[in-house]
C-alpha positions, 0 to 999 in steps of 0.5 A, a space after each residue: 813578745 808573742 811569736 807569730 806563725 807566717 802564714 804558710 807556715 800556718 798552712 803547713 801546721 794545719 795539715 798536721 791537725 787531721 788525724 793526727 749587753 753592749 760588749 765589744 770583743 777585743 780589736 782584731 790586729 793587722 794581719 790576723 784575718 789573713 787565714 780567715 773567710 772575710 764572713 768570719 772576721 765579723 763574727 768573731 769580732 761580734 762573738 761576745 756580743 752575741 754571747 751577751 745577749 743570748 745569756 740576758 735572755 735566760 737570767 731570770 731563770 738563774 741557775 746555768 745562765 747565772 753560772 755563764 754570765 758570771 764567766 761572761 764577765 770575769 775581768 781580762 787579765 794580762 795574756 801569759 806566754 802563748 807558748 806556755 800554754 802547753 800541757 794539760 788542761 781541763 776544759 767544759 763547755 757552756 752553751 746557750 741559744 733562743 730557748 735554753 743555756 747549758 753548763 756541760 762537764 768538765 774533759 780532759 784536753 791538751 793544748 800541745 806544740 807543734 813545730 818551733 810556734 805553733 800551739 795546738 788545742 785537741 779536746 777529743 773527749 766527750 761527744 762535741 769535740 774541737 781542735 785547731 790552732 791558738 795563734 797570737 795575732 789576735 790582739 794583745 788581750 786575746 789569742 784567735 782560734 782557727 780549727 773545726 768542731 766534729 762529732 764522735 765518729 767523725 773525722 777530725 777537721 781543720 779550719 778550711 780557711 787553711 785549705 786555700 792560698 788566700 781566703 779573701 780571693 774571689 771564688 776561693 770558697 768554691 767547693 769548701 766545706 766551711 760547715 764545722 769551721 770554729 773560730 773564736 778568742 781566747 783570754 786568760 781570766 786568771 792564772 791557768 784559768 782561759 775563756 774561749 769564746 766562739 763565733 755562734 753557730 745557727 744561733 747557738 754560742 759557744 765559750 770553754 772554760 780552760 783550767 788546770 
């Protein structure tokens, strides 16, 4: 059974973070919104949706849409032991939006513990960089990311959801910085082989593809 990190707990593990076609996504389960801004719950339940049709756009063209449309849809397999994600990984970035998709190299990252259950993804190679929590209280076909994106030469940050008491009170978003949010699910497509899809920014969608 995947453990699941209390949500003060997830508070708490965060601050650790900084410096150191029709598709459906898979259902939310109870209880994995409540470090989520109410507007992020949507999109990344609609996440592959999105995905899936940016991706139709760019088909007749073959090469990098072709390649993402194939990791688009490679079937689910049973989720390993979220805990047993640790170690080091190989991840690249494949992206697409209204006028383009773009298959980038792979980089070197670690998926690390983090306390007795939380897990943390830290892709700190390359110019586009990402770290956050992979948590199991998505759904039992995917694990849910809450973290942030940064550029080279920014500061790392956190998903700041977890830099308030409850994200669903009113006025809780006032004065946060919700810019470089990133948030998404993740599924294994084989043994050592995950997909994260992200919830698109400004029109652009994001998937990693994890291997090691």
């Amino acid at each position: 059974m995947i453990q699941k990190l209390p949500s003060p707990a997830r508070h708490a593990l965060a601050a650790l973070l900084v410096p150191a076609m029709l598709w459906a996504s898979p259902a939310l389960a109870a209880g994995a919104e409540d470090s989520m801004w109410p507007e992020h719950v949507e999109a990344v339940s609609d996440a592959g949706a999105e995905l899936s049709g940016l991706i139709a756009l760019h088909l007749d063209r073959g090469g990098a849409a072709k390649e993402i449309w194939a990791l688009f849809n490679a079937p689910v397999q049973p989720l390993p032991d979220r805990l047993g994600l640790e170690g080091k990984w190989q991840v690249r970035s494949l992206q697409v939006h209204e006028f383009g998709a773009n298959v980038y190299d792979y980089f070197p990252c670690e998926i690390r513990r983090e306390g007795p259950a939380g897990l943390v993804l830290d892709k700190n190679k390359g110019s586009q960089k990402r770290i956050g929590l992979i948590l199991g209280d998505y759904s039992e076909e995917a694990f849910l990311f809450l973290g942030g994106s940064y550029t080279t030469g920014e500061e790392a940050r956190n998903y700041s959801g977890f830099e308030v008491d409850d994200p669903h009170a009113e006025g809780a978003s006032d004065g946060i910085d919700r810019s470089r949010d990133s948030l998404g699910f993740m599924e294994a497509i084989g043994p050592n082989h995950l997909r994260i899809i992200f919830a698109p920014v400004e029109g652009r969608s994001e998937m990693y593809e994890l291997k090691r």
